[in-house]
DODOBA-629703 format. One record per residue: chain; x negated, z negated, y negated of N, C-alpha, C in turn. Coordinates in Angstrom, 3 decimals. Layout:
<zanus>
   unit       n.c1       n.c3       n.c2      ca.c1      ca.c3      ca.c2       c.c1       c.c3       c.c2
      A          X          Z          Y          X          Z          Y          X          Z          Y
...
</zanus>
This chain:
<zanus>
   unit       n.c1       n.c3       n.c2      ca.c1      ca.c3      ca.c2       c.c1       c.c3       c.c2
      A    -93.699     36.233     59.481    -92.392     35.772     58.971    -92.240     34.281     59.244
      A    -91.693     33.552     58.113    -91.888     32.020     58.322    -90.449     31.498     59.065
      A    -90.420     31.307     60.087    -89.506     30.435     60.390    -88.786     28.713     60.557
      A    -87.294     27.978     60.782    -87.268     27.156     59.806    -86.333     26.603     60.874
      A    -86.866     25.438     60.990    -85.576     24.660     61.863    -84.466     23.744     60.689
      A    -83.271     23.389     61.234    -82.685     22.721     59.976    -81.926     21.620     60.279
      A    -81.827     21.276     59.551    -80.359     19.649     58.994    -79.546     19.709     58.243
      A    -78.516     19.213     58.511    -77.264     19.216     57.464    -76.973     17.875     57.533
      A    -77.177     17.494     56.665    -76.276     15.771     56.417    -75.288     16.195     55.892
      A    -74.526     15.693     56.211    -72.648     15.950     56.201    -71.838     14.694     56.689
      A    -70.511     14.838     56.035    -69.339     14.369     56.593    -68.554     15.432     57.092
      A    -67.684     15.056     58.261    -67.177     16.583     58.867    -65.966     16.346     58.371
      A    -65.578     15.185     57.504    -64.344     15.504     56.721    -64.399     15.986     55.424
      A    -65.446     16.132     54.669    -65.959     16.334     53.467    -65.706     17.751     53.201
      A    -64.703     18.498     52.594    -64.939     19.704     51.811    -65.572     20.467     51.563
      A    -66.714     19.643     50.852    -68.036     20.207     50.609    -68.725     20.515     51.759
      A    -69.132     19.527     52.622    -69.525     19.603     53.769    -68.942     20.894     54.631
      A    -67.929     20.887     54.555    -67.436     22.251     55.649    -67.660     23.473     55.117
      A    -67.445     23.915     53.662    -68.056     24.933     53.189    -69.690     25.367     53.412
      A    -70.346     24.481     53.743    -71.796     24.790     53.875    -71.315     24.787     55.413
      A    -71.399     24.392     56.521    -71.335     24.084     58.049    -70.561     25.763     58.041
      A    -69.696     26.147     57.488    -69.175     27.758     57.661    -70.314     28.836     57.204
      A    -70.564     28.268     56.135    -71.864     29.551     55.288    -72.800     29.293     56.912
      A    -73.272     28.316     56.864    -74.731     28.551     58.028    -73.955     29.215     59.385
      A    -72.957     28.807     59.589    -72.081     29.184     61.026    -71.815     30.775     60.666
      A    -71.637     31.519     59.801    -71.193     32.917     59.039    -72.524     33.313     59.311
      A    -73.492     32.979     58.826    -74.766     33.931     58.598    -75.681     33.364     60.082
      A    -74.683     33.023     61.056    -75.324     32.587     62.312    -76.969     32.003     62.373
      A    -77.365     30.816     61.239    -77.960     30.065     61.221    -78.385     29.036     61.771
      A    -78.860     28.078     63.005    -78.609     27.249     63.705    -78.865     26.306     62.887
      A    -78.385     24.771     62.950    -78.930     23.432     62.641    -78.575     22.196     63.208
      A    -79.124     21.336     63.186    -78.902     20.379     63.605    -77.941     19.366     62.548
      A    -76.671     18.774     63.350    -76.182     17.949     62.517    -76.714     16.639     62.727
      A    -76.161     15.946     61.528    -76.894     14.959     60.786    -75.469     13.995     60.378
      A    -74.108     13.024     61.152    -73.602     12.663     60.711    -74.022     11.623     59.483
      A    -72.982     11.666     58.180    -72.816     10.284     57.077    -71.920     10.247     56.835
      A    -72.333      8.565     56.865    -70.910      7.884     56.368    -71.315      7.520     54.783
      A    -70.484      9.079     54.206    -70.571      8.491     52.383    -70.446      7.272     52.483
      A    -69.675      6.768     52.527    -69.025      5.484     51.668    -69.966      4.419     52.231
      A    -70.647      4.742     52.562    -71.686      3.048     53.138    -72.931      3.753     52.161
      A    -73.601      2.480     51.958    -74.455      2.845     51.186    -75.953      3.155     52.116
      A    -76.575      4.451     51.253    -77.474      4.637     52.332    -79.241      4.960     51.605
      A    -80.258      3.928     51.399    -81.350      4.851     51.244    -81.542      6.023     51.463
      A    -81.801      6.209     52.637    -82.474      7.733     52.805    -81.521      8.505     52.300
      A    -80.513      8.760     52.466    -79.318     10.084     51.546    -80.036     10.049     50.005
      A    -80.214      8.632     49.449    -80.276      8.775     48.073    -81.745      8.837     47.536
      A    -82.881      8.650     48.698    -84.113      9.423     48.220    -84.297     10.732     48.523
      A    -83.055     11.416     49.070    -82.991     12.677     49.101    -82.182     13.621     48.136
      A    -81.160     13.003     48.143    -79.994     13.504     46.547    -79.766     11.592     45.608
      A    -80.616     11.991     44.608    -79.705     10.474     43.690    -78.404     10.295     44.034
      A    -77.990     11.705     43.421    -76.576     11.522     43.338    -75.633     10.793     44.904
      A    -76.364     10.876     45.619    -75.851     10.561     46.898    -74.628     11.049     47.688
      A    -73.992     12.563     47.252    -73.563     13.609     46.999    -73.962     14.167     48.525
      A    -72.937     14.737     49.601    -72.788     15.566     50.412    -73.027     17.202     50.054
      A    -73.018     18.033     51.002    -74.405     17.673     52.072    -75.535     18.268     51.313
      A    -76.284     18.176     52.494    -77.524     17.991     51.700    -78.502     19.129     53.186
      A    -78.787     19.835     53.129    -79.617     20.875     54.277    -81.230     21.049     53.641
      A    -81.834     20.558     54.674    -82.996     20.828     55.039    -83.876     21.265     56.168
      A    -84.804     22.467     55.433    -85.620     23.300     55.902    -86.727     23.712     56.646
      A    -87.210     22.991     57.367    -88.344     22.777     57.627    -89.498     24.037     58.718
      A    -90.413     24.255     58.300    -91.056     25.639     59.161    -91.292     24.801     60.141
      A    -91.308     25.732     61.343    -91.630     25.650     62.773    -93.009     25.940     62.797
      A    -93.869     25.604     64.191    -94.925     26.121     64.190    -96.100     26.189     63.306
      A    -96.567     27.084     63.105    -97.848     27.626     62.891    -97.322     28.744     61.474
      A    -96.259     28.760     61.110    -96.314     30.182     60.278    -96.175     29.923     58.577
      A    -96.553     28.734     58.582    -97.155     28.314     57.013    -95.790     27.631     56.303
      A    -95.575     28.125     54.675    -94.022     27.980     54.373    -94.367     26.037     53.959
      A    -93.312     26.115     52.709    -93.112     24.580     52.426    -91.228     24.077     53.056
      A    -91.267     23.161     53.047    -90.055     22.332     53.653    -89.256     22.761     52.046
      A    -87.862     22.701     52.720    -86.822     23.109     51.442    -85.793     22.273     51.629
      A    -85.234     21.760     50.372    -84.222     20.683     50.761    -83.092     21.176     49.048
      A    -81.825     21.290     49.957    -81.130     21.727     49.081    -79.953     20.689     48.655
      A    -79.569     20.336     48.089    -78.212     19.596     48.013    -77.203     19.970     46.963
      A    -76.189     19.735     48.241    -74.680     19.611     47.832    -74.371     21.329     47.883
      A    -72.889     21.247     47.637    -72.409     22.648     48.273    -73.125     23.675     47.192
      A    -73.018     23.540     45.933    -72.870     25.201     45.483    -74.731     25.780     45.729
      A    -75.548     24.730     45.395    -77.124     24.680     45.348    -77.121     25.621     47.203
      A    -76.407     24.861     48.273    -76.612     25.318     49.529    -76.657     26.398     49.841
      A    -75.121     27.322     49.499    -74.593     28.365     49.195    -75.401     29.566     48.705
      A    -75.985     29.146     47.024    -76.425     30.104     46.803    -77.955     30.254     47.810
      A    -78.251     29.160     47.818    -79.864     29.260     48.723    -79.678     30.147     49.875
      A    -78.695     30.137     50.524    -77.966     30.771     52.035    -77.625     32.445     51.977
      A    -77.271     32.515     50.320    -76.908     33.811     49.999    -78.300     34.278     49.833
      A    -79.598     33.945     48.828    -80.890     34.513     48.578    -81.612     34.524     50.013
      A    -81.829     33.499     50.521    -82.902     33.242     51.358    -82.214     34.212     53.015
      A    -81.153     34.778     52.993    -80.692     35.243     53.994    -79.689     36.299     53.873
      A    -80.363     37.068     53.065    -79.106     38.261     52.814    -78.446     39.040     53.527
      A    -78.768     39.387     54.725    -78.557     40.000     55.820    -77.175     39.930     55.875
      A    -76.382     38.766     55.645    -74.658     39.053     55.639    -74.460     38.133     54.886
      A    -73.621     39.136     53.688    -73.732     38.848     52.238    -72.200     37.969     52.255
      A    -72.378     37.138     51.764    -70.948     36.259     51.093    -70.415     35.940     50.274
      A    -71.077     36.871     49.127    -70.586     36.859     47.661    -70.469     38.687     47.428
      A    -69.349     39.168     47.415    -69.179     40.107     48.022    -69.975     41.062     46.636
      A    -70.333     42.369     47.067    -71.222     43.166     46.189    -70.443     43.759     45.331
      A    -69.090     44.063     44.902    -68.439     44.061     43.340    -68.731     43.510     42.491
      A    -68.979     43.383     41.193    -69.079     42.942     40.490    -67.974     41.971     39.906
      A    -67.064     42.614     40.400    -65.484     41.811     39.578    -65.313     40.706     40.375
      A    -65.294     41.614     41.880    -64.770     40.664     42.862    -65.897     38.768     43.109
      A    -66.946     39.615     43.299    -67.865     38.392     43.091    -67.982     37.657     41.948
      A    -67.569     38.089     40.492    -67.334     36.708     39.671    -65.941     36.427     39.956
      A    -64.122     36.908     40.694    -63.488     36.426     41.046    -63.718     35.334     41.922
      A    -64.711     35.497     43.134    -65.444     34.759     44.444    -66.027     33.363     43.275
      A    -66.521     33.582     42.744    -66.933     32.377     42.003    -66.089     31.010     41.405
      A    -65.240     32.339     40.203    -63.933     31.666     40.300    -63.545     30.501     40.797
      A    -63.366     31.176     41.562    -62.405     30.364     43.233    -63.130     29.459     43.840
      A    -64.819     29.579     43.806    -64.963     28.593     44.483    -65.112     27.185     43.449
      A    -65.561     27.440     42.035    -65.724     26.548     41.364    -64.004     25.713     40.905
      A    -62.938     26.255     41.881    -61.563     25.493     41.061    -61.268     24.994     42.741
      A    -62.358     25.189     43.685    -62.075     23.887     44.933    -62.876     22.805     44.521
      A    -63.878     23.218     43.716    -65.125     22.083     43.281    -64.754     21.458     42.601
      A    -63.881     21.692     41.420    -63.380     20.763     40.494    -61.806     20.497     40.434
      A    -60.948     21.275     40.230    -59.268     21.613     40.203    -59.055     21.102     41.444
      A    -58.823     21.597     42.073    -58.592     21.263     43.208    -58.859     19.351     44.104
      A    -59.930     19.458     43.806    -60.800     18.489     43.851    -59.933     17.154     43.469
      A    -59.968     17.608     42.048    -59.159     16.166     41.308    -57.908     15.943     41.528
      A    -57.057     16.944     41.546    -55.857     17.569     41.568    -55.300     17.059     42.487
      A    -56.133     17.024     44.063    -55.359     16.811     45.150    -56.348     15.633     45.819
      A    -57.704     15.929     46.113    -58.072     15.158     47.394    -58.398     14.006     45.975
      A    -58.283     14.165     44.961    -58.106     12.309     44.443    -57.686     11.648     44.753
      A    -56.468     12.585     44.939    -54.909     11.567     44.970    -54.372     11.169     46.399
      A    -54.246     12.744     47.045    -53.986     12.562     48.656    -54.946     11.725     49.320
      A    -56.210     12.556     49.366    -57.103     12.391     50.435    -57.821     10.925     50.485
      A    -57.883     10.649     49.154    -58.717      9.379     49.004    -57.369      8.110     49.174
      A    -56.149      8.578     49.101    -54.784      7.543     49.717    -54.574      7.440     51.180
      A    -55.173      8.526     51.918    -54.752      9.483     53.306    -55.998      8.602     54.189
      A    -57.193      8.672     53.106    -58.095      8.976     54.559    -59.639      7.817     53.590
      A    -59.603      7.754     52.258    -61.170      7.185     52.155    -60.338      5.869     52.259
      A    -59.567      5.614     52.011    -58.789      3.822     51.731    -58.635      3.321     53.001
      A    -58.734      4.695     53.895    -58.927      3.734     55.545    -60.638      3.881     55.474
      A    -61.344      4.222     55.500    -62.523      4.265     55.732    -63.226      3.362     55.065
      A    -62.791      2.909     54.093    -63.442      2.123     53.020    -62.896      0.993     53.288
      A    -61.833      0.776     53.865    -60.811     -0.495     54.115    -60.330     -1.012     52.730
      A    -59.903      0.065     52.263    -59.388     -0.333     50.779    -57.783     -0.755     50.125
      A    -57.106     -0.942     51.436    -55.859     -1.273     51.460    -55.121     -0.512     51.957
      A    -53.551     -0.609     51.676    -52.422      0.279     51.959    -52.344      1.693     50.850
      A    -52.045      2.540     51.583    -51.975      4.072     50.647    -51.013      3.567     49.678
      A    -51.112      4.352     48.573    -50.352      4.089     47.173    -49.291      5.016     47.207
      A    -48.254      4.695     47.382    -47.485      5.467     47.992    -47.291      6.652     45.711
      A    -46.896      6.333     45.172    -46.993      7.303     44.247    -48.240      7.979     44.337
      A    -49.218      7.969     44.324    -50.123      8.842     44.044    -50.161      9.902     45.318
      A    -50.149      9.505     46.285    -49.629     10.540     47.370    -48.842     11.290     46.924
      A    -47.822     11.056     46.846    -46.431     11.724     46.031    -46.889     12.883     44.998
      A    -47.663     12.183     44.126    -48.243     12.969     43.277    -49.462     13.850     43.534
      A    -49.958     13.712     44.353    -50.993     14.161     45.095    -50.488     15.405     46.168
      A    -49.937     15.271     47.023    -48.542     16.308     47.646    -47.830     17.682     46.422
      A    -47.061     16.916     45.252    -46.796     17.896     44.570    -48.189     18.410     43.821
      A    -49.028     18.531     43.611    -49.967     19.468     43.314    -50.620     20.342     44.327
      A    -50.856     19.708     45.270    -50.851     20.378     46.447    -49.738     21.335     46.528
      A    -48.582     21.534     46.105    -47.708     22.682     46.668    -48.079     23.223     45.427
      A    -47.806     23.189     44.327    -48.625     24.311     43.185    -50.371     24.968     43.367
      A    -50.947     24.676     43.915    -52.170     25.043     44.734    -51.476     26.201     45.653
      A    -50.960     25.652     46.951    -50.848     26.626     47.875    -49.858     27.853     47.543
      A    -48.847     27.353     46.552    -48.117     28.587     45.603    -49.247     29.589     45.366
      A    -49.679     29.428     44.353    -50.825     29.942     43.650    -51.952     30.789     44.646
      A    -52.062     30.048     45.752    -53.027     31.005     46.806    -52.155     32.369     47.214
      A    -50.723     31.803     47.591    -49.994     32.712     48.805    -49.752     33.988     47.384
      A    -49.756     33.700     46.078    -49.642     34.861     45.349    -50.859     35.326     44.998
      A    -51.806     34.723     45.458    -52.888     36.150     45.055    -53.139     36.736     46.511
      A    -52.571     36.103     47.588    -52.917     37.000     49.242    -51.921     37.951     49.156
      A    -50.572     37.786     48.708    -49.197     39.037     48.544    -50.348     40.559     48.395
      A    -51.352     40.449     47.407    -51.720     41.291     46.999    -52.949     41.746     47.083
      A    -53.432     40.953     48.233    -55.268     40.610     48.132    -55.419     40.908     49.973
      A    -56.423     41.336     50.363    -56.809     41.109     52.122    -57.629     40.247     52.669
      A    -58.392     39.290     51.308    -58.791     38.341     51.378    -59.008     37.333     49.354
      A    -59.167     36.479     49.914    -58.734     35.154     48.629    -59.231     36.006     47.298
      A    -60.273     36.774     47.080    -60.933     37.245     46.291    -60.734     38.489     45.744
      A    -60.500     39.158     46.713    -60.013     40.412     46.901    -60.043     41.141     48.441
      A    -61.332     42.181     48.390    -60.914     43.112     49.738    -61.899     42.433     50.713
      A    -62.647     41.503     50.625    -64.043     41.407     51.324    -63.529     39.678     51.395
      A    -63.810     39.318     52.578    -64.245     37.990     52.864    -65.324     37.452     51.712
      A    -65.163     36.033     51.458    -66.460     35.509     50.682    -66.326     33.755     50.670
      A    -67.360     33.788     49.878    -67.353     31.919     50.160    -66.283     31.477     49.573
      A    -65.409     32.036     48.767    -64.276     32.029     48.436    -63.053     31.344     49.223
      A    -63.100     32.286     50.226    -62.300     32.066     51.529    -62.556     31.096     52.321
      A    -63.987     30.250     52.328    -64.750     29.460     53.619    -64.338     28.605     52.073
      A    -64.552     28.682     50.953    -63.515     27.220     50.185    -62.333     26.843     50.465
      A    -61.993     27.617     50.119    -60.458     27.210     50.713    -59.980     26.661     51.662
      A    -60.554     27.362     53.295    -60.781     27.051     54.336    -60.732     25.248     54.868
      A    -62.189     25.461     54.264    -62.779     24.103     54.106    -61.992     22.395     53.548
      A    -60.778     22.993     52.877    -60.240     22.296     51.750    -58.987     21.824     52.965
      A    -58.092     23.011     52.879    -57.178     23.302     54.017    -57.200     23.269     55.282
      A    -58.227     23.285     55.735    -58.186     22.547     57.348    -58.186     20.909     57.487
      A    -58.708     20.631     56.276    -58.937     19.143     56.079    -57.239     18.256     55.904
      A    -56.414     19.318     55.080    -54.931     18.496     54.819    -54.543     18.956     56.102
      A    -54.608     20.370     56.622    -53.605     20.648     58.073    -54.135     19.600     59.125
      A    -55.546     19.010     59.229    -55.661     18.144     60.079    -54.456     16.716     59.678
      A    -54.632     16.630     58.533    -53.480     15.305     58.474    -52.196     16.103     58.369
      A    -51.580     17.138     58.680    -50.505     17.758     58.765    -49.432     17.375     57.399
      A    -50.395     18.023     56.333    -49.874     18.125     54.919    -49.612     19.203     54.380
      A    -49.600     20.168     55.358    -49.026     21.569     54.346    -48.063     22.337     55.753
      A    -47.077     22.458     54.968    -45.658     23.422     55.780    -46.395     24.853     55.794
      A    -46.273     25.266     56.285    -47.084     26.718     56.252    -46.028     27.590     56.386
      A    -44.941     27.346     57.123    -43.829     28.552     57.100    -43.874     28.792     55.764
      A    -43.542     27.972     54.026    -43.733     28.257     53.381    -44.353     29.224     52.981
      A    -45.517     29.855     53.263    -46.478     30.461     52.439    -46.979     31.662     53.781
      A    -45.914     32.206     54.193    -46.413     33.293     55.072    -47.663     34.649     54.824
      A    -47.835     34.524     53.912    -49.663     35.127     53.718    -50.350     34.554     53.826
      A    -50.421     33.010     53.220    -51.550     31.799     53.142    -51.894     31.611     55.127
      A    -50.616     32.084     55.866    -50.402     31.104     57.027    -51.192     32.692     57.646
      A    -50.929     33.718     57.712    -51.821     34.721     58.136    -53.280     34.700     57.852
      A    -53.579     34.518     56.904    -54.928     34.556     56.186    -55.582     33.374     56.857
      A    -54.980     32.135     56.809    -56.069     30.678     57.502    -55.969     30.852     58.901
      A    -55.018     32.076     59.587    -54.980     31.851     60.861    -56.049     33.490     61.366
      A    -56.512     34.143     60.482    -57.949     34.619     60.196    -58.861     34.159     60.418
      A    -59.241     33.502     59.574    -60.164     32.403     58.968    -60.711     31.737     60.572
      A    -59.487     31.060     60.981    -59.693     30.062     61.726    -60.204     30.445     63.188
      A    -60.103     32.251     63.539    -60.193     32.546     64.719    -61.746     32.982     64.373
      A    -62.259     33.364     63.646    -63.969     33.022     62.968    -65.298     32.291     64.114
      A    -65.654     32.863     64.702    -66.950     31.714     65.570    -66.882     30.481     64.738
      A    -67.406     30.678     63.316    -68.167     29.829     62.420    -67.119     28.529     61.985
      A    -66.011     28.889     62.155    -64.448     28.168     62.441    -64.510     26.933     63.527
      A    -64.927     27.271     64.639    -64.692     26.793     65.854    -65.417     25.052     65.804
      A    -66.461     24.834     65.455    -66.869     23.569     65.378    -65.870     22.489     64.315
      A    -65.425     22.998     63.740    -64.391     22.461     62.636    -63.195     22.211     63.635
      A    -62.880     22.904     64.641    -61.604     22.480     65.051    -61.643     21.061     66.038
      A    -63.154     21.104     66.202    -63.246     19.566     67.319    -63.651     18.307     66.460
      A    -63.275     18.440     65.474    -64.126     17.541     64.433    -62.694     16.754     64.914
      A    -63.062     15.093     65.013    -61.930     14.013     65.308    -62.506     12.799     63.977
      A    -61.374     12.345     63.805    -61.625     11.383     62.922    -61.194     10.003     63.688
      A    -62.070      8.989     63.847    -61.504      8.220     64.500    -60.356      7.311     64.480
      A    -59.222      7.181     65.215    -57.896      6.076     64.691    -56.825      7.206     64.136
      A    -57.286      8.292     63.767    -56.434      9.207     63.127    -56.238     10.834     64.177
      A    -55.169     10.981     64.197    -55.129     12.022     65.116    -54.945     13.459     64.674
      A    -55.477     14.210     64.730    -55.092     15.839     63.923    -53.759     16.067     64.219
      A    -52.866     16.949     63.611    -51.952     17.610     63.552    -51.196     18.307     65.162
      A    -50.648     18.487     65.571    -50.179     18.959     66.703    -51.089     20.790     66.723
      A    -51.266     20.909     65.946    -51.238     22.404     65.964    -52.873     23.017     65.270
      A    -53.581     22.221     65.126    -54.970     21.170     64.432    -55.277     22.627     65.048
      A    -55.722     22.765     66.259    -56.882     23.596     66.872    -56.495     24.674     67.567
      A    -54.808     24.968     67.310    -54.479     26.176     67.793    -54.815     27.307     66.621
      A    -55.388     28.701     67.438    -55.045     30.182     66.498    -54.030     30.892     66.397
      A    -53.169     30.388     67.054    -52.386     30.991     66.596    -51.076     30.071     66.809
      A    -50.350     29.512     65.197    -49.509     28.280     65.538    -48.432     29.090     64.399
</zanus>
């Protein structure tokens, strides 16, 4: 049996990034992290992904037991590799419905979501300090915020009726979302009394092993939320 030591190049504020750091943390995978700073420009990231696109996990055999090096990039490529190459605990749940729902969902954090909110918020909140790109725009926040509450609407009514985002089974579904939403609760952008299923369900989520490295993630100059790393808030 070939075995495989690993890397994750990541940002631990990156979305993308945390959805893969949960899949390997879920299917109790070890690796070694690999901090990047997107926004600086970097050879090696981009003779590894052109696109220069987070994260990026690689494979490499240990030892003596043969096997070629595997290098995957960016979230959904990671994911599915994590689901084939390690089936043992499945994350695209075995329904048929439910797992193209699971899909769904994860492809409207990849894109909807995506544009919708961390355009507007996150890149006003958090890349314009990193990048040193000025003062936040105060409308697009604004506007960035109200889509954000039509998002978390939209979640807390499919949990009314669901035991997890997808349906009955945990899935990468849920570690999207996750991933998305720990990132605004660290800048303490979502009321959660609001959405008393959403606030049960991430406080699930969050008591997770595969959870736990996400809660020490610090951004520097910026401080998490009062309530950032509690399970139960």
């Amino acid at each position: 049996m070939i075995s495989y030591s690993r890397q994750l190049y990541h940002f631990a504020f990156d979305p993308h990034s945390r959805i893969a750091r949960l899949g390997l943390g879920e299917k109790k995978l070890a690796f070694e992290d690999v901090p990047v700073k997107y926004w600086q420009p970097d050879d090696t990231i981009l003779r590894m992904n052109p696109s220069g696109l987070l994260p990026i996990l690689i494979e490499t055999p240990t030892g003596d037991t043969g096997g070629k090096t595997r290098r995957l990039c960016e979230s959904r490529a990671v994911l599915e590799h994590l689901e084939e190459a390690y089936p043992e605990i499945r994350l695209w749940p075995e329904d048929l419905n439910e797992r193209g729902e699971a899909r769904r969902l994860v492809g409207w954090f990849e894109r909807k979501f995506d544009y919708e909110v961390n355009a507007l918020l996150l890149h006003e909140k958090m890349e314009k300090r990193l990048m040193g790109g000025g003062a936040p725009d105060i409308a697009a926040m604004r506007a960035g915020r109200d889509a954000l509450k039509d998002h978390l609407r939209y979640f807390e009514s499919l949990l009314l009726h669901r035991n997890w985002l997808a349906g009955q089974v945990m899935s990468y579904a849920d570690f999207a979302c996750a991933a998305q939403l720990s990132i605004l609760d660290y800048f303490d952008e979502i009321n959660w009394s609001r959405y008393p299923s959403l606030k049960t369900w991430y406080m699930a989520i969050k008591s997770r092993p595969a959870f736990r490295p996400l809660l020490n993630d610090k951004l520097p100059g910026m401080a998490p939320s009062a309530h950032y790393q509690e399970l139960d808030f």
